[in-house]
C-alpha positions as CSV (number, residue, x, y, z in Angstrom):
1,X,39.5,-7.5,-15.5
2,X,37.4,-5.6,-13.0
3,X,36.8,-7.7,-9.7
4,X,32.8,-7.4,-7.9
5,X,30.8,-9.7,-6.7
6,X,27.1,-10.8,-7.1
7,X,26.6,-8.9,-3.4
8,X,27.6,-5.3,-5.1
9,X,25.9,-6.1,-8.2
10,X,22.5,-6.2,-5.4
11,X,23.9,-2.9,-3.8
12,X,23.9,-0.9,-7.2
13,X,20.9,-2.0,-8.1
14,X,19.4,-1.6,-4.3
15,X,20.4,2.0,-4.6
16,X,19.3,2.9,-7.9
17,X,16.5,0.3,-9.0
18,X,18.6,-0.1,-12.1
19,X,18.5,-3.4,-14.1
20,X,20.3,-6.2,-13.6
21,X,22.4,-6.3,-16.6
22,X,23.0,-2.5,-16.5
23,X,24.4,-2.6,-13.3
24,X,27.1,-5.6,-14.1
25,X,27.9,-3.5,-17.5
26,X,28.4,-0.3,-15.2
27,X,30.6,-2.2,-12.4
28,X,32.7,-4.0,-15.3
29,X,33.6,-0.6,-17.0
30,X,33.7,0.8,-13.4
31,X,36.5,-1.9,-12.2
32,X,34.1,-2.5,-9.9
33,X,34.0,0.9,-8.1
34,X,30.3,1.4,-7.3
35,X,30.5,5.2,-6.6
36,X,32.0,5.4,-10.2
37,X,29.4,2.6,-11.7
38,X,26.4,5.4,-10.2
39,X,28.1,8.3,-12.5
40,X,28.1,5.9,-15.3
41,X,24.6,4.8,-15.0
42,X,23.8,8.8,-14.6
43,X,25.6,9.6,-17.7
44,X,23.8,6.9,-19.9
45,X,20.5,7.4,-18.1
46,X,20.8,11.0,-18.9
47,X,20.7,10.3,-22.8
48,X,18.4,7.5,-22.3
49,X,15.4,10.2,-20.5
50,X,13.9,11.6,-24.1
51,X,14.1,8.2,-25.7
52,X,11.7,7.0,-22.7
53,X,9.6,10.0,-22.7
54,X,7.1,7.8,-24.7
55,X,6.6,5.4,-22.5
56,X,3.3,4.9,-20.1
57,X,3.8,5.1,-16.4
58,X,1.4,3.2,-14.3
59,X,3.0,2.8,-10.8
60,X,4.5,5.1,-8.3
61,X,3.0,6.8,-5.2
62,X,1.3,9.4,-3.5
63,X,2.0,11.5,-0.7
64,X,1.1,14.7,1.2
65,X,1.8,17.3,3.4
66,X,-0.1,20.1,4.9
67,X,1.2,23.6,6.5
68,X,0.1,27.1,7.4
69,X,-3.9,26.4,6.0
70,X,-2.8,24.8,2.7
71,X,-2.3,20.9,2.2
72,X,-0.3,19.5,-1.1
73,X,-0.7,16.2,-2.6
74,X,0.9,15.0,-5.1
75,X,1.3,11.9,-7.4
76,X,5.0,10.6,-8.4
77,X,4.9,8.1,-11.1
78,X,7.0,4.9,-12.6
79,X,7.0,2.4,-15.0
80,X,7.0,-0.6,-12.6
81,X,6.6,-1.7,-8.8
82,X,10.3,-2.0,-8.9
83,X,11.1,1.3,-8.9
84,X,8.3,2.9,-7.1
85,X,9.1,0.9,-3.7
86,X,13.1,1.8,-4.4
87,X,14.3,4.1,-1.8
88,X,15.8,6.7,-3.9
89,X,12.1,6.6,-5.8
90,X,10.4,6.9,-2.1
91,X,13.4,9.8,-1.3
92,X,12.9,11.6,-4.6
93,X,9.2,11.9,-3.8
94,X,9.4,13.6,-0.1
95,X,12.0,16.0,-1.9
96,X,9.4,17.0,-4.4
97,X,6.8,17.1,-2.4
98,X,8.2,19.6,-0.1
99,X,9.3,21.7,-3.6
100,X,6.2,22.0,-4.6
101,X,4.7,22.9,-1.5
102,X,7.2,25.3,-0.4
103,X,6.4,26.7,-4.0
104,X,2.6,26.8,-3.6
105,X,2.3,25.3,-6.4
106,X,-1.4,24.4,-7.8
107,X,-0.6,21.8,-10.8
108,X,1.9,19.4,-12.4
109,X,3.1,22.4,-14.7
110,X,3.9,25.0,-11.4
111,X,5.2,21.9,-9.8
112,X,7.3,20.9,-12.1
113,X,8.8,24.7,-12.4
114,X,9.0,24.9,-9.1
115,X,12.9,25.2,-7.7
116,X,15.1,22.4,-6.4
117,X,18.4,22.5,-5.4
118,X,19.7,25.3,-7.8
119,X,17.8,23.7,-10.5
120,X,14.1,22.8,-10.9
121,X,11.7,19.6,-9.9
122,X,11.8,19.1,-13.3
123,X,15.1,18.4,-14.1
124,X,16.0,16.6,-10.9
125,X,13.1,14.5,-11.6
126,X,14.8,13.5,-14.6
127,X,18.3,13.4,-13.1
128,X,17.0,11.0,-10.7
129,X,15.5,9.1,-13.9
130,X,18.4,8.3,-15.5
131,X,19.8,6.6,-12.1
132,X,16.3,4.6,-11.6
133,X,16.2,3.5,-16.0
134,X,13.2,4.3,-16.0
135,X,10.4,7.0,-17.2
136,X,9.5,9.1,-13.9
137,X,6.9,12.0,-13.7
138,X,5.5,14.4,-11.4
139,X,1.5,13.0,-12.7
140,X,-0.5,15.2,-10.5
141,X,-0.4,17.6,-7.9
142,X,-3.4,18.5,-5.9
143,X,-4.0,21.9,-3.2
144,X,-6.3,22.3,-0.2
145,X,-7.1,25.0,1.8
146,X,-8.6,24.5,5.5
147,X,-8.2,25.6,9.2
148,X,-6.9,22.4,9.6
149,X,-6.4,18.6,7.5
150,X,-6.7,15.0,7.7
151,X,-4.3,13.1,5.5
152,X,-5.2,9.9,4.8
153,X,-2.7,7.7,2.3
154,X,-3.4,4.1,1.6
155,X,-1.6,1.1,1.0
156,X,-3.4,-1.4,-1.4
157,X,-0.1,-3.4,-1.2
158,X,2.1,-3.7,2.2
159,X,5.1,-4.1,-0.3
160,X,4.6,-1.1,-2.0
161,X,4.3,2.8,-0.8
162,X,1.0,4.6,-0.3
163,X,-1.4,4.4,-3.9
164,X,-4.0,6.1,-2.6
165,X,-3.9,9.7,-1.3
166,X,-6.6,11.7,0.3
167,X,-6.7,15.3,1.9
168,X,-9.5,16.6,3.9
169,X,-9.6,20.4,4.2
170,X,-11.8,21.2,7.4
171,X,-12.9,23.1,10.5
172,X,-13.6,21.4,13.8
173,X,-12.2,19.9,16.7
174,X,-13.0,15.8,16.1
175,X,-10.0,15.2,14.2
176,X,-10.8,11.1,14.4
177,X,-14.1,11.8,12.6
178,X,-12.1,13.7,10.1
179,X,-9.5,11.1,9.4
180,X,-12.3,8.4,9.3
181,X,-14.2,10.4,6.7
182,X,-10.8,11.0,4.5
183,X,-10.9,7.2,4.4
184,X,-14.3,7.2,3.2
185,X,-13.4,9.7,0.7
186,X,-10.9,6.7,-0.2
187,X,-12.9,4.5,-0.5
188,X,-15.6,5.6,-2.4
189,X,-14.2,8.6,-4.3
190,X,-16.7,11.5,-4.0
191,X,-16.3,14.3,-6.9
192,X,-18.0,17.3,-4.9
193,X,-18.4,18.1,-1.3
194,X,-22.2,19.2,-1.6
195,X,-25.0,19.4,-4.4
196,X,-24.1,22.8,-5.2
197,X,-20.9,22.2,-6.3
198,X,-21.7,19.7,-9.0
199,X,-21.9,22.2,-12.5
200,X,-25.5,22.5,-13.6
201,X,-24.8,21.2,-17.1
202,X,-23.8,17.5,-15.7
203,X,-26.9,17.8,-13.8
204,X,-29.0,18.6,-16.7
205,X,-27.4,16.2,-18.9
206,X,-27.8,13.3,-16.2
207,X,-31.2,14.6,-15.5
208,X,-31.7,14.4,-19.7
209,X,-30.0,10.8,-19.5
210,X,-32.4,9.3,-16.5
211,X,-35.6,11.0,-18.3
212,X,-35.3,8.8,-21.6
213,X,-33.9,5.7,-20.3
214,X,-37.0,5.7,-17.9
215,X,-39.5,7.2,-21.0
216,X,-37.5,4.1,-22.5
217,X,-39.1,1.7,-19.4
218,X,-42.7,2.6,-20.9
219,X,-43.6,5.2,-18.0
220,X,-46.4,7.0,-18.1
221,X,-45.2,10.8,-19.1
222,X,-46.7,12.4,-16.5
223,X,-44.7,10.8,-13.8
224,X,-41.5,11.3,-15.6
225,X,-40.1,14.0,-13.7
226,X,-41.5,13.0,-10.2
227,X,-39.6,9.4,-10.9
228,X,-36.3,11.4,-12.4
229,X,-36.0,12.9,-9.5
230,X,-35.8,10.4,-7.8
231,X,-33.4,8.6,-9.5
232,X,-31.2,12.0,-9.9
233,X,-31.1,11.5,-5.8
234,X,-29.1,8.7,-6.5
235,X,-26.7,10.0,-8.9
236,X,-25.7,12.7,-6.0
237,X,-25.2,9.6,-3.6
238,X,-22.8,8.7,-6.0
239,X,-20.5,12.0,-6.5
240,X,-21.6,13.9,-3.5
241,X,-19.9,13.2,-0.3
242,X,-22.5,14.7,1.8
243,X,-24.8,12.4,0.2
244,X,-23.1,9.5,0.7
245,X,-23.7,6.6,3.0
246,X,-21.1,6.5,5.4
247,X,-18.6,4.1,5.3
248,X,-18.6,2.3,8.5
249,X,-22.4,2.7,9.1
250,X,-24.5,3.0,5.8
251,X,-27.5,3.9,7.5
252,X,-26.3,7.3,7.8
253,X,-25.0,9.5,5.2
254,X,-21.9,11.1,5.8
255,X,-23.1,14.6,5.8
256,X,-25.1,13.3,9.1
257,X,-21.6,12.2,10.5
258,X,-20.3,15.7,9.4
259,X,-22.7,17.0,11.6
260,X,-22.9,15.7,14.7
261,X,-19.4,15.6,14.8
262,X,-19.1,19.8,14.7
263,X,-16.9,19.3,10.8
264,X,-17.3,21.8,8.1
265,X,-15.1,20.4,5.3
266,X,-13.5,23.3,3.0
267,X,-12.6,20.8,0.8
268,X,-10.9,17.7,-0.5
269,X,-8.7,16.2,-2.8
270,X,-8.2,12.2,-3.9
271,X,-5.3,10.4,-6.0
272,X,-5.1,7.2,-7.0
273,X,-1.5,6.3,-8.5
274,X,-2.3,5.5,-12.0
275,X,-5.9,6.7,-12.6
């Protein structure tokens, strides 16, 4: 009868996140030997990845990294908390990361092609899956381009990793202003930098949208578009980081802090793990 106690039964399941009755099963048909209870959890988890690929992953986390003008984030998803704060989870995640930034890789599908240790991220994603039991995925994977960046990743739980990733792609010197801006960009998740980069369509449509519900109000048609407009300036204080009261002083909008502070921003990117 194999011999292990409830103390390796923690171990196994501290090193791989795997469950609690898959782990005694492993070190009973291991005879306790945790190195061979791993390969037996690896084997099973192996035939267990397409039966999971089904499932919905809502936890994980994001991280970053930024080199030689180009900044990569990326978002590494799990099932459950459990796994996402496991260390092989956390380790898996840097090893990505710097595969699909070594690859320069643009999206999930070039990330996930892109090579890791003789195979691709891919399949080590999925070898590391069937240790962890459950459904992991690379879920999104972001680029930047800039002179310089500020990465910004957020904890919305000190027990978990980072669940909210920001990049800021810019040109300056005040590198506190452009880390205090990426957390802005955290906060309240801009969609475009400035008003010219939102598509003319969804500002026609919005503008079409604002001009009935206020027709709607029983305003006089002649002072439609004079009152559209001004509503349309609120829709870009919305989506348009410029635009945007600043976070720490809403008096000013952030293009103001931009400004003063000497930043041109080439660009930004924001994740939220499970969005």
């Amino acid at each position: 009868m194999a011999t292990f106690s409830a103390a390796d039964v923690k171990t196994l399941r501290d090193r791989l996140g795997a469950g609690m009755l898959d782990s005694k099963n492993a070190l009973v048909e291991a005879d306790g030997d945790i190195e061979k209870a791993i390969e037996i959890l690896r084997v099973k988890g192996l035939k267990g990845v397409e039966k999971r690929s089904g499932r919905s992953t809502t936890a994980g986390l994001v991280t970053a990294t930024a080199d030689n003008g180009v900044a990569t984030l990326i978002e590494l998803a799990s099932e459950t908390d459990y796994v996402a704060k496991n260390d092989l989870f956390v380790s898996l995640a840097s090893e990505v990361l710097d595969a699909v930034a070594a690859a320069g890789a643009t999206d999930v599908a070039s990330g996930n092609a892109a090579p890791l240790n003789d195979t691709t991220v891919q399949a080590h994603i999925d070898a590391q899956a069937a240790l962890l039991g459950e459904k992991v995925e690379l879920r999104a994977v972001v680029q930047v381009k800039g002179d310089d960046f500020a990465i910004y990743l957020h904890k919305t739980s000190k027990d978990l990793p980072p669940q909210v990733g920001v990049v800021l792609g810019y040109s300056g010197a005040d590198a506190d202003t452009a880390r205090s801006v990426a957390q802005h960009i955290a906060v309240y998740d801009p969609k475009y930098t400035t008003r010219d980069e939102v598509p003319a369509q969804t500002v026609e449509h919005e503008r079409q949208v604002l001009t009935d519900a206020t027709r709607n109000e029983g305003k006089p048609e002649a002072a439609l578009p004079k009152i559209v407009e001004g509503k349309l300036t609120g829709f870009y204080k919305d989506v348009v980081l410029v635009d945007q009261p600043y976070a720490r002083d809403s008096k000013v909008a952030t293009g103001k802090v931009l400004k003063d502070a000497g930043l041109t921003v080439s660009g930004f990117a924001r994740i939220k793990v499970g969005a």
